[in-house]
C-alpha positions in Angstrom: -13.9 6.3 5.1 -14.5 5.1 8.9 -12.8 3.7 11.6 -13.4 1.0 14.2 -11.2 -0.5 17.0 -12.1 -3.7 18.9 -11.0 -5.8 21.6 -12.0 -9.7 21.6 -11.7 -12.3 24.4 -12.3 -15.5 24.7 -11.9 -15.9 28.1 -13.0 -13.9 31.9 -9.9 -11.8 30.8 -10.2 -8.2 32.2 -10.7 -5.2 29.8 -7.6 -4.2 28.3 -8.8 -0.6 27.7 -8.9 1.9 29.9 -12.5 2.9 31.1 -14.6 5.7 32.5 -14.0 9.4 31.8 -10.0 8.4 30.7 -11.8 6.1 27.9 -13.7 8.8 26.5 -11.0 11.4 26.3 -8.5 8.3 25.0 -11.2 7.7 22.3 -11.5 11.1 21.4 -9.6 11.4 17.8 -9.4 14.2 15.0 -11.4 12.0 12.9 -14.3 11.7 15.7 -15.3 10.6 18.7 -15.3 5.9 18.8 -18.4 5.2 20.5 -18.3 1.9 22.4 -20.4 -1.1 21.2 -21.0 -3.9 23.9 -22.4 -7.4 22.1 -21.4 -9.8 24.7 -18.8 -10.1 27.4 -16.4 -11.6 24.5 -16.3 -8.6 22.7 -16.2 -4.4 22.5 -15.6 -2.1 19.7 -15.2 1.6 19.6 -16.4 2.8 15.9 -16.9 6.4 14.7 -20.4 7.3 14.7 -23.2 9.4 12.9 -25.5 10.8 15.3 -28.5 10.5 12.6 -27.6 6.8 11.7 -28.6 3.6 13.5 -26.0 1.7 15.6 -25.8 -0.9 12.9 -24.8 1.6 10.5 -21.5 3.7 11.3 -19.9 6.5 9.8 -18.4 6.4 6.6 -19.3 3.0 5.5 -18.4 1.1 9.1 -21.2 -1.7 9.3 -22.0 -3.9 12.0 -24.0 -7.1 11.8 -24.6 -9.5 14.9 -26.6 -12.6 14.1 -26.7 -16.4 16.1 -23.6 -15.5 17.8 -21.9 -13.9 14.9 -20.3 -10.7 14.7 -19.8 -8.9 11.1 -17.9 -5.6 11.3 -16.7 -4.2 7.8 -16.2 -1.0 6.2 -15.2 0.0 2.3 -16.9 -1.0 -0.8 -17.3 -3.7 -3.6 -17.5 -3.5 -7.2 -19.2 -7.0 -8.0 -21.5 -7.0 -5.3 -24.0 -9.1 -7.0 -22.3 -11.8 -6.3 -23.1 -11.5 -2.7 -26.7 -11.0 -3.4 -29.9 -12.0 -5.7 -31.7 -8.5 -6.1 -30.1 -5.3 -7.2 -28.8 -2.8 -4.3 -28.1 1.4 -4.5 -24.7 2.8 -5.2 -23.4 1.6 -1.4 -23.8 -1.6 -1.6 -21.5 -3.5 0.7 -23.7 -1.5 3.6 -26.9 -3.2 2.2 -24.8 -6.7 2.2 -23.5 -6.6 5.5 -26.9 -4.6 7.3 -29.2 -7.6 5.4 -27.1 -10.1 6.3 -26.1 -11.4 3.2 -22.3 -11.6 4.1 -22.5 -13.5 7.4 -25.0 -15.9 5.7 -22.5 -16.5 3.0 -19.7 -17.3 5.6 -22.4 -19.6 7.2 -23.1 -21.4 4.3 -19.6 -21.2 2.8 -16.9 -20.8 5.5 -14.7 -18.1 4.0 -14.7 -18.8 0.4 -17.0 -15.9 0.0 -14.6 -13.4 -0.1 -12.5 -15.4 -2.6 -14.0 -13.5 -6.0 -14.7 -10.3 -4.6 -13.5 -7.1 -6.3 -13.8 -3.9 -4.1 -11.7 -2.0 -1.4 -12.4 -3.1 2.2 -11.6 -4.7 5.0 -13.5 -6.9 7.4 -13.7 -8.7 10.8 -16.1 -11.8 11.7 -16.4 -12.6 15.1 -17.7 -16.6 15.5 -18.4 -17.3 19.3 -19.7 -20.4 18.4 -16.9 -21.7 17.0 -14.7 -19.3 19.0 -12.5 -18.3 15.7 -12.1 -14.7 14.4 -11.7 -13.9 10.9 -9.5 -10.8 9.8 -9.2 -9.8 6.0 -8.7 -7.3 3.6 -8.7 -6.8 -0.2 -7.0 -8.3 -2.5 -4.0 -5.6 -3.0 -4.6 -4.4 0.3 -5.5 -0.9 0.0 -7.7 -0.9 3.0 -5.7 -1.6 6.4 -5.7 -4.0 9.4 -3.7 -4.0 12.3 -3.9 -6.6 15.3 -2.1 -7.5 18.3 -2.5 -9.5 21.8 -2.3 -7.5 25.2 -3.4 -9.2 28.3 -5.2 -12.2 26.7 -6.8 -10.3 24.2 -6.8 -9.6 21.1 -7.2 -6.2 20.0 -7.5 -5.0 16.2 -7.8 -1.7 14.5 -8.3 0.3 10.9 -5.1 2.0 12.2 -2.5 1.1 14.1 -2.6 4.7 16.3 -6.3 3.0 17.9 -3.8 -0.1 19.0 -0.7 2.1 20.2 -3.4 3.8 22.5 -3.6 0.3 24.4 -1.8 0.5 27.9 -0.8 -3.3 27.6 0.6 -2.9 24.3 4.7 -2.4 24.1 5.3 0.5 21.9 9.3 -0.7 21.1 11.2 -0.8 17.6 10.6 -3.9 15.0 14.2 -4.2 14.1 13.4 -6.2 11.1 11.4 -3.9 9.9 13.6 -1.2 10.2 16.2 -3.6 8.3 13.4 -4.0 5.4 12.4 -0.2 5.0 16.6 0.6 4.4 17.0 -2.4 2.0 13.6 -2.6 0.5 12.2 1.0 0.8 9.2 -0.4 2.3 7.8 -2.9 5.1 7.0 -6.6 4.3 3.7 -7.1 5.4 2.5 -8.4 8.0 5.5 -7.1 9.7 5.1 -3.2 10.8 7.1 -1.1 12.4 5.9 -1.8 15.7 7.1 -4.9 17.1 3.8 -7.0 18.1 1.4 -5.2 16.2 1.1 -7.1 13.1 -1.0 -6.3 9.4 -3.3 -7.9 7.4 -1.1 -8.4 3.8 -3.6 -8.0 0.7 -5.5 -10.8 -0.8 -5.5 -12.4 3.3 -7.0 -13.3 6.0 -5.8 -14.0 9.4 -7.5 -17.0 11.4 -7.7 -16.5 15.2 -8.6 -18.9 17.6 -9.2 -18.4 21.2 -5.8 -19.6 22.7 -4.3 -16.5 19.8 -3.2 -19.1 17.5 -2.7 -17.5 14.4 -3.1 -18.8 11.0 -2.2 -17.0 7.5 -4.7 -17.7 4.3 -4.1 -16.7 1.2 -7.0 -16.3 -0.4 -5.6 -14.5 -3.1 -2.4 -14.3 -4.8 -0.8 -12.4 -8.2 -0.1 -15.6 -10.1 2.0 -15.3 -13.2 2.4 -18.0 -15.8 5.3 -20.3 -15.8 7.8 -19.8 -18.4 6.1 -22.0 -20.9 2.9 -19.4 -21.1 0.5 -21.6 -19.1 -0.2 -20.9 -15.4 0.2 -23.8 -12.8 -3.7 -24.9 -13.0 -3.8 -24.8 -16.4 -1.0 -27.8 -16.3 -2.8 -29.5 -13.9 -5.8 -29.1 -16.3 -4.1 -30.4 -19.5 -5.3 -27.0 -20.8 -3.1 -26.3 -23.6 -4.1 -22.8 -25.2 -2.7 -21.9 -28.6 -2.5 -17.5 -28.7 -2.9 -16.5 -32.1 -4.7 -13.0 -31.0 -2.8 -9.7 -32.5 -1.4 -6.9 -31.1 -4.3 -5.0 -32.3 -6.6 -7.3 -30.6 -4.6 -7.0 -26.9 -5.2 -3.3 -27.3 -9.1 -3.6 -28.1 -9.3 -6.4 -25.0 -7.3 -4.0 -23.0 -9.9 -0.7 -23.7 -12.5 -3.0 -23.1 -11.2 -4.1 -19.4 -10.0 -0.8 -19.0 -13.9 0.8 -19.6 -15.5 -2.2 -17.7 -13.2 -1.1 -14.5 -14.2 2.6 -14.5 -17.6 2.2 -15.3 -18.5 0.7 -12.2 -16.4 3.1 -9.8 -17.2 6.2 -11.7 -20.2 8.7 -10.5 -22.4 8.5 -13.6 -23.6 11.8 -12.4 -20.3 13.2 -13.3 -18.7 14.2 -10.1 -15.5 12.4 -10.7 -12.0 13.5 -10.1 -8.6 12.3 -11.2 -4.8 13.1 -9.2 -3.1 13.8 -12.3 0.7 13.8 -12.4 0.5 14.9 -16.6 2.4 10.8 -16.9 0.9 8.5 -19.1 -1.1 6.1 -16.4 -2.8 9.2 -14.3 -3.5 10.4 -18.1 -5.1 7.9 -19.5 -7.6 7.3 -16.8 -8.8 11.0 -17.3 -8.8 10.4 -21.0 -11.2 7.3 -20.7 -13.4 9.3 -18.0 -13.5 12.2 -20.4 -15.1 9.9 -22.8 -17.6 7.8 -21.1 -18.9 11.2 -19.8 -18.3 14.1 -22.3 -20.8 16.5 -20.8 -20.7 15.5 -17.1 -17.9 17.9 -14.6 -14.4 16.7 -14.4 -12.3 17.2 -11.7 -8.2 17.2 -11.6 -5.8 18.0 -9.3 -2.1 18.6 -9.8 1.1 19.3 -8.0 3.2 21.5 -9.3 7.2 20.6 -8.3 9.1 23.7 -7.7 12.4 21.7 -7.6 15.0 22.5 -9.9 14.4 20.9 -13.2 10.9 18.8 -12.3 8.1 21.2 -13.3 5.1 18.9 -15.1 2.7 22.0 -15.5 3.6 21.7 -19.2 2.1 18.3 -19.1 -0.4 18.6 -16.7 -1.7 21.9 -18.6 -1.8 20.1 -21.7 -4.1 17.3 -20.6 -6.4 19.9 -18.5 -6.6 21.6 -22.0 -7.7 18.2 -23.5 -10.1 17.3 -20.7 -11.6 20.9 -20.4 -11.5 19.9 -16.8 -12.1 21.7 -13.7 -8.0 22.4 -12.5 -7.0 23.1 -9.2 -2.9 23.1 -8.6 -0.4 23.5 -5.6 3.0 24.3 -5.7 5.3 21.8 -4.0 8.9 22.8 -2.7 11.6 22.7 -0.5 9.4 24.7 1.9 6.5 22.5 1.2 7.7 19.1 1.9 10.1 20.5 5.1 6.2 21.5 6.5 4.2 18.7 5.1 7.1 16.1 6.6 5.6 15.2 10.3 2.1 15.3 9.0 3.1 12.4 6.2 4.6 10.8 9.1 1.5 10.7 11.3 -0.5 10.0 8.7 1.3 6.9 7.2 2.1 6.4 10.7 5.4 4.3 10.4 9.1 5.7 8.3 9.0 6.1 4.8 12.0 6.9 2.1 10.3 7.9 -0.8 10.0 12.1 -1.0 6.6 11.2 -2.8 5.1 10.6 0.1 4.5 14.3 1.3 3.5 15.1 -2.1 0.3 12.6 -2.2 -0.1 14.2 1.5 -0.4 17.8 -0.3 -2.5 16.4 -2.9 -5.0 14.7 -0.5 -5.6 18.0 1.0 -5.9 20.0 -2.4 -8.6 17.3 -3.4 -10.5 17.4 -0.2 -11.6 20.7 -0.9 -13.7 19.2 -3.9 -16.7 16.5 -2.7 -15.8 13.8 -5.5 -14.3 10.8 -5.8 -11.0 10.5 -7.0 -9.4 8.2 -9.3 -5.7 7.1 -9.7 -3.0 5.9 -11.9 -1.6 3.5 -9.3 -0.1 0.3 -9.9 0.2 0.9 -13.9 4.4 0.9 -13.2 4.0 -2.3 -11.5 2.0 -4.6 -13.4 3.3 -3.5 -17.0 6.5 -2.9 -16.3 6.9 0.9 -15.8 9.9 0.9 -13.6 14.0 1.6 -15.4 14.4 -1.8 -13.8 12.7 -4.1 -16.4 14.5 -2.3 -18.9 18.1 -3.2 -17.2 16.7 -6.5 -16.6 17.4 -7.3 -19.8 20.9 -6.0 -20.2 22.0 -8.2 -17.3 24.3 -11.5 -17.6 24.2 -14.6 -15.2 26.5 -13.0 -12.4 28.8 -16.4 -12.0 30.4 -14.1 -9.6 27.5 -13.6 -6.9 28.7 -15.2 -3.3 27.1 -18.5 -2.6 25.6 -16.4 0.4 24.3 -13.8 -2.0 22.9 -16.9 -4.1 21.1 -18.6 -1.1 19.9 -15.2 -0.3 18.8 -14.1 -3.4 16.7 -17.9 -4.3 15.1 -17.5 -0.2 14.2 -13.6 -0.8 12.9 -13.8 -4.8 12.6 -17.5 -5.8 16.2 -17.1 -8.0 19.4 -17.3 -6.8 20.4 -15.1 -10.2 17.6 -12.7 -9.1 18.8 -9.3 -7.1 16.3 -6.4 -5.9 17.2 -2.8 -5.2 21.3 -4.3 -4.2 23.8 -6.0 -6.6 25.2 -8.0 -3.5 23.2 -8.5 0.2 26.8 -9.0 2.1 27.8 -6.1 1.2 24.9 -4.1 2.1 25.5 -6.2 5.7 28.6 -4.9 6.1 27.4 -1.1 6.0 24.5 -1.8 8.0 26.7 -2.8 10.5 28.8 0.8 10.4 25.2 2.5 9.8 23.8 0.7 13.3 25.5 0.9 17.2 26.6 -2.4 18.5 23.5 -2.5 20.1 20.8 -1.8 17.5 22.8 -4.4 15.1 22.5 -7.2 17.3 19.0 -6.9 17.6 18.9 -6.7 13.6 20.8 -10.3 14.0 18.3 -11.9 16.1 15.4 -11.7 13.4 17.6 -11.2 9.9 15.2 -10.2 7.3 17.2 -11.4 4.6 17.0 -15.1 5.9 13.7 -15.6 5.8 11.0 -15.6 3.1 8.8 -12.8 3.0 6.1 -14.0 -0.1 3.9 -16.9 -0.7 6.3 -19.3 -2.1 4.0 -21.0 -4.6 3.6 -17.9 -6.7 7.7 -17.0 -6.5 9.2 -20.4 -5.8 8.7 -21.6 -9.9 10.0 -21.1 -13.2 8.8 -17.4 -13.9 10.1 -14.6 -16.6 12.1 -12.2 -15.3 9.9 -9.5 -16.0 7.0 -11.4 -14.0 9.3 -12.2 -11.2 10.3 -8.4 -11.2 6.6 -7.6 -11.5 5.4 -9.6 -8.6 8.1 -8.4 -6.0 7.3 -4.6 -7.3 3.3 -5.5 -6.6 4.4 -6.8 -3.1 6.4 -4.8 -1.5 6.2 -1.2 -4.1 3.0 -1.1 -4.8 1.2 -2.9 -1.9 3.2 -2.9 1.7 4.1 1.1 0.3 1.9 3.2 -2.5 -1.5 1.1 -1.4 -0.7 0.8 2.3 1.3 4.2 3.2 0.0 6.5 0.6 -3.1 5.5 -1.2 -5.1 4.1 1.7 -4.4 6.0 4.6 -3.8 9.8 3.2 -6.6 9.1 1.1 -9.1 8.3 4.1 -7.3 10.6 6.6 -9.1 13.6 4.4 -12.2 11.1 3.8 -12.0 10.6 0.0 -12.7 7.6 -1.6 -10.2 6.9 -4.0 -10.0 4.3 -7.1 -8.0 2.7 -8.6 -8.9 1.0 -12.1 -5.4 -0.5 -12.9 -6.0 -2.7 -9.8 -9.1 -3.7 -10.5 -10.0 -7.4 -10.5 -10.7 -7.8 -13.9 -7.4 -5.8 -15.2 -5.1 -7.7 -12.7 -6.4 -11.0 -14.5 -5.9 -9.5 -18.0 -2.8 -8.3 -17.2 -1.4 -11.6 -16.1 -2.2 -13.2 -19.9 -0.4 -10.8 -21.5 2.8 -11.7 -23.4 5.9 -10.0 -22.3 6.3 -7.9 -25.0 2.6 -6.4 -24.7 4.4 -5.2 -21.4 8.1 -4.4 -22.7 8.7 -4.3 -26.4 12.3 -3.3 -27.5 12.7 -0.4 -25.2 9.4 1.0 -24.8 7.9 -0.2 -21.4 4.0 0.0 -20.4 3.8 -0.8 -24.4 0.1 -1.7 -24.6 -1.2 1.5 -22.4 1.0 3.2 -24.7 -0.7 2.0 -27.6 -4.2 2.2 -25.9 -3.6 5.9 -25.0 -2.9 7.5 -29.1 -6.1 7.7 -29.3 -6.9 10.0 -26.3 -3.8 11.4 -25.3 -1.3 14.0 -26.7 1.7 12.4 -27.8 4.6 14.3 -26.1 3.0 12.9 -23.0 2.6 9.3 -24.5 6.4 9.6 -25.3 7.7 11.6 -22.3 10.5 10.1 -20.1 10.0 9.1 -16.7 10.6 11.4 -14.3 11.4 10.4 -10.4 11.3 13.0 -7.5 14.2 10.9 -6.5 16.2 11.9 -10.2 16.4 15.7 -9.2 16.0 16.7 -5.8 18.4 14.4 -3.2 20.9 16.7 -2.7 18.4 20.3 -1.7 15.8 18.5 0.3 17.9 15.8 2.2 19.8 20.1 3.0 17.3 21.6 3.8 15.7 18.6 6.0 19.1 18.7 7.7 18.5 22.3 8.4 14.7 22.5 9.8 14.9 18.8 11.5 18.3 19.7 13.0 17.8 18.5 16.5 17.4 14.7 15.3 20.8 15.0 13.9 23.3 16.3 16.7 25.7 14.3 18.7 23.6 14.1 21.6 20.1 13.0 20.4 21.8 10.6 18.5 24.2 9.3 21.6 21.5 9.0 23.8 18.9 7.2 21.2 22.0 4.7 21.1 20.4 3.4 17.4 22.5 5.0 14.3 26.5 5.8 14.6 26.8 9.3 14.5 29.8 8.7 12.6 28.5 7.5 9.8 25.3 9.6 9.4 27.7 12.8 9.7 30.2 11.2 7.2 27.3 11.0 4.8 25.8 14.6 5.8 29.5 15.8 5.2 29.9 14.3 1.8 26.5 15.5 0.7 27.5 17.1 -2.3 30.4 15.1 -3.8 29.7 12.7 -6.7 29.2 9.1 -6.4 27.5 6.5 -7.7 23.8 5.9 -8.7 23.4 3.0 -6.2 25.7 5.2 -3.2 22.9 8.1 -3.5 19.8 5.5 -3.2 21.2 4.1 -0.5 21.9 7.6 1.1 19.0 8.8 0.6 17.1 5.8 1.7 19.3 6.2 5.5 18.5 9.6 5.7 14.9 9.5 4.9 14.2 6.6 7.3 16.1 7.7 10.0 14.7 11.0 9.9 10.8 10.0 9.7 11.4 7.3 12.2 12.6 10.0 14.8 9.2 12.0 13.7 7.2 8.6 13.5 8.7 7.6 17.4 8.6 11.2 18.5 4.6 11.0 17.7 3.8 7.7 18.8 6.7 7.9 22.0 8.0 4.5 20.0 10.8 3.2 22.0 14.1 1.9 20.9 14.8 -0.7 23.3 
C-alpha cells in the first residue's frame, strides 16, 4: 500500500515544511523516500514513488489526477468499480479510474455522491481550487486511514499520522480525551486521536474543508439497523411494509450466496490467495469457501501459535490446514515474543493500545509478508453477528432501576439508552478511580473536554428504538471493530509490511445482508454467530464449529502484564513517573503489588486496560517525543 502527505493553502501562507537538504532527509522514511509534487502555489504533496512509473502513477496504488483546477489524490482499491465507469478495466482498477479521470468527472458532475455506493478499501483527497473546498474521505468501515491537521494556515493531511508529527508547526502534546476513551472504551472515538489537533477521518466520512479551515463532517455512510418493529427508518417513510416469511434454510442459502459474491471479486483467480487463520470459526470459514471456489489453485495460511499457558489453537489450526491441504507456515508467540514485538506494535499503530492482540497481528503481518499474496480475514464476523460474551449477557440483564440519574443521562448521551451500559456497570464510579489513577494535574485536563458528556456517534442511527443486540452491534462496529481492529491492526500492520488484506465479512453487500437478518439468525438460544454456524457444517470440522471462544485476555493477564513489568521496568519507577507528572504512582504500584490476588472479572479488565495503555503510551510518546503538557 502507498503513502502520501500533503500540505494545502489557500492563501500567500508560507510553507509549513521544512525545505532544502533538511526536507529530503525529513522525508526519508523506512517505507521510501516522498518525492515532492508541486501543482500550484496552493498545494504540495510528498508521495512514495516508483522510479519506473509515471508521476501520475505512485507506488503501491497512490494516484494523482489534476484536471481544470482539480486535484485527485487516492490510493487503495474498489470492488464495484463499474460503477465509476462504462468499459471493463484490469484487476487494478481504481488506478485506471482515477489516471482516466473518471472519478474527478464524477465529483464534477455529481458533487460527492459518487463515493456514496462504492465498495472497496481506500482513501481519497480532492483538491477544488475553483471552489476553494477540499474533500477528505475514506471507506465505509474505515480500514484505510486519514489524518489532518492546521499548522500555520495550512492544512496538512497524511496516510499516517507520523508524516503530520514530522511538521515543525504541529504541537506534539497529549489528547486527554482520548486517553480517557482508550481506558474506558479500549479504543479511540474517531475522529479524535491521540494527538491533540491532529484529527481522523471516521469510516463511511468525509471531511469538507474550506479555505478559512472550516470543517464540516458528512456522513455519507452509516450501519443502519432496523427499528424495533423490523423496518428501517426509510422504509417507514416509504409505507413499505414487508411481510418475512423466508426460512432458516433460506437465510443460510442467501447468506453462502453473499458470502461467495464477496470473495469472488477480492480473491486472485490465479490462486495466490492467503488466509490469517486463528483455527475460530470466522478465519475458518473464509478458507473453507476459498478452498472451494478454487480446489486446485495454491492456498496460503498463516497461523500463530500461543505459547501461553492453556491457549495453544495448533489443534485447531492443524485440523483446518489438514482440511484445506494448504500451504502452512506458523510462529510461536510468547511471553518473549510479545515483550520484543511490544514497541514495534506501538510504532506501527502509532498511538496506545490495551488489547495483547495487537502484537500478535504484528507477528502475523511479518510471518505473511514472506509469502507475495493477498491475505484474507475473518474480521468483523464478532461484530456484526454477535460473536462477543456480551450479547449473550445482554440477555440475562434486568432494567437496573438502580442506575444514578447521572449514569442514566450518561448512558442515553453515550449509546442512545439510558438502560444501555458498555464495557462499565456504572460511569461515576469508573470517575471516581480515574481520579486516583490520574495527578491532580492530568485529571483536570480530562475535566476540561469529558468524553463521557459528549456524543461520540451519528445520532440518527443510535438515537431510536433499536434491539439490544443491534444497539450492542453498532457500538462494537464503531469503536471495536473500526476506531481499533480496522484502524490499529488491520489497516496499518497490514500496509506497514505492504500486504493487501480483505476482508469479506465487511464487504458492502454482507454489511447490507447482515442488517435484515432477524435476531435470532444472529443469537438463537445460546449459540451466537448462529447462521455462519449453520453456513460453515458443510465445510468445516465440527469441533471447530462448536469450540468456545477463546480471548488472549482469558489466560494470560497475570504473566505478560509480569513480565512487561520486568523488561519495560524504567516506565514504572518512582522517578519517570514523578517527573512525567500524568499517573499516581501510588496507584499503578498498588495494582502492580496486588498483581496476583483474586478479584473480580470487571477489576482485571480494568487493570489490565491501565497497565497496557499506560505502558504503550510511554513507548508511543517515547517514539513520537509526544508531550504531556
Amino acid at each position: 500500500m502507498g503513502y502520501y502527505y500533503g500540505e494545502i493553502a489557500y492563501a500567500d501562507t508560507p510553507p509549513g515544511f521544512v525545505t532544502g537538504e533538511e526536507e529530503e532527509k525529513s522525508l526519508d522514511t523506512t517505507e521510501g523516500r516522498l518525492e515532492k509534487f508541486t501543482f500550484n502555489e496552493d498545494i504540495t504533496v510528498y508521495a512514495a514513488l516508483k522510479k519506473d512509473k509515471p508521476k501520475k502513477q505512485v507506488c503501491d496504488g497512490i494516484y494523482l489526477h489534476f484536471a481544470k483546477d482539480t486535484l485527485l489524490i487516492c490510493t487503495g482499491y474498489l470492488y464495484n468499480y463499474q460503477i465509476l465507469v462504462n468499459t471493463p478495466l484490469s484487476s487494478n482498477s481504481l488506478e485506471e479510474a482515477a489516471i482516466g479521470g473518471e472519478i474527478l468527472k464524477h465529483y464534477r458532475e455529481q458533487g460527492m455522491d459518487w463515493v456514496k455506493d462504492l465498495n472497496g478499501q481506500f482513501s481519497f483527497v480532492i483538491c477544488d481550487f475553483t471552489k476553494r473546498e477540499c474533500y477528505l474521505g475514506v471507506d465505509r468501515t474505515g480500514i484505510f486511514n486519514l489524518y489532518y491537521a492546521f499548522a500555520e494556515g495550512r492544512m496538512v493531511f497524511a496516510t499516517d499520522m507520523k508524516y503530520i508529527l514530522k511538521h515543525p508547526a504541529i504541537e506534539k502534546k497529549l489528547n486527554f480525551k482520548a486517553l480517557q476513551q482508550m481506558i474506558l472504551f479500549c479504543s479511540i472515538a474517531s475522529p479524535e486521536t491521540i494527538v491533540k489537533g491532529i484529527k481522523s477521518v471516521s469510516g463511511g466520512t468525509y471531511v469538507k474543508i474550506l479555505d478559512n479551515n472550516t470543517v464540516e463532517e458528512v456522513v455519507y455512510w452509516d450501519l443502519i439497523y432496523p427499528d424495533k418493529d423490523g423496518f428501517t427508518e426509510k422504509e417507514i417513510t416509504e409505507s413499505k411494509v414487508i411481510e418475512s416469511k423466508i426460512t432458516e434454510r433460506e437465510y443460510v442459502e442467501q447468506f453462502e450466496e453473499v458470502f461467495t459474491k464477496a470473495l469472488l471479486n477480492k480473491a486472485d483467480d490465479g490462486g495466490f490467495n492467503g488466509v490469517l487463520l486463528s483455527g475460530g470459526l470466522d478465519s475458518s470459514i473464509v478458507a473453507a469457501h476459498l478452498r472451494k471456489l478454487y480446489p486446485e489453485s495454491d492456498l496460503y495460511t498463516f497461523s500463530l501459535d500461543y505459547k501461553f499457558s492453556g491457549l495453544s489453537e495448533s489443534l485447531y489450526q492443524n485440523m483446518m490446514v489438514e482440511a484445506l491441504k494448504s500451504s502452512h507456515s506458523v510462529k510461536d508467540f510468547g511471553l518473549e515474543e510479545f515483550s520484543q514485538m511490544l514497541p514495534g506494535a506501538v510504532k506501527g499503530a502509532e498511538g496506545p493500545f490495551c488489547e495483547l492482540g495487537t502484537c500478535a497481528y504484528f507477528l502475523l503481518y511479518q510471518l505473511a509478508a514472506q509469502q507475495e499474496c493477498d491475505v484474507f480475514s475473518g474480521l468483523g464476523a464478532d461484530e456484526l453477528y454477535a460473536g462477543y460474551i456480551t450479547y449473550k449477557a445482554d440477555r440475562f440483564k434486568k432494567n437496573n432501576l438502580l442506575l444514578s440519574d447521572a449514569d442514566k443521562k450518561i448512558n442515553s448521551l453515550l449509546w442512545g439508552d439510558e438502560k444501555f451500559s458498555y464495557e462499565s456497570p456504572s460511569y461515576e464510579e469508573e470517575m471516581v478511580w480515574l481520579e486516583q489513577l490520574f495527578t491532580e494535574d492530568a485529571y483536570a485536563e480530562i475535566g476540561k473536554k469529558n468524553c463521557l458528556f459528549e456524543p461520540m456517534f451519528n445520532r440518527h442511527a443510535i438515537g431510536r428504538e433499536l434491539e439490544t443486540i443491534n444497539r450492542r452491534s453498532y457500538i462494537d462496529f464503531k469503536l471495536r471493530l473500526m476506531n481499533h481492529k480496522n484502524f490499529q491492526i488491520a489497516s496499518k500492520m497490514s500496509r506497514s509490511y505492504g500486504i493487501r488484506t480483505h476482508y469479506p465479512f465487511l464487504d458492502n453487500r454482507m454489511i447490507d445482508f447482515v442488517c435484515r437478518l432477524p435476531r435470532n439468525m444472529r443469537l438463537k438460544g445460546n449459540t451466537d454467530k448462529y447462521i455462519v454456524r449453520e453456513a460453515a457444517k458443510t465445510y468445516i470440522p465440527p469441533d471447530i464449529i462448536n469450540r468456545k471462544k477463546i480471548s488472549l485476555g482469558d489466560f494470560t493477564y497475570s504473566e505478560v502484564i509480569g513480565r512487561l513489568l520486568k523488561d519495560y521496568e524504567k516506565y514504572f519507577k518512582y522517578e519517570f513517573i514523578k517527573k512525567n507528572n500524568l499517573v499516581s504512582y501510588d496507584f499503578i504500584n498498588g495494582i502492580i503489588s496486588k498483581l496476583n490476588e483474586p478479584k473480580s472479572a470487571l477489576d482485571r479488565f480494568r487493570e489490565k486496560n491501565i497497565i497496557l495503555t499506560y505502558l504503550t503510551l510511554s513507548i508511543f510518546m517515547d517514539i513520537y517525543k509526544i508531550q504531556i503538557y
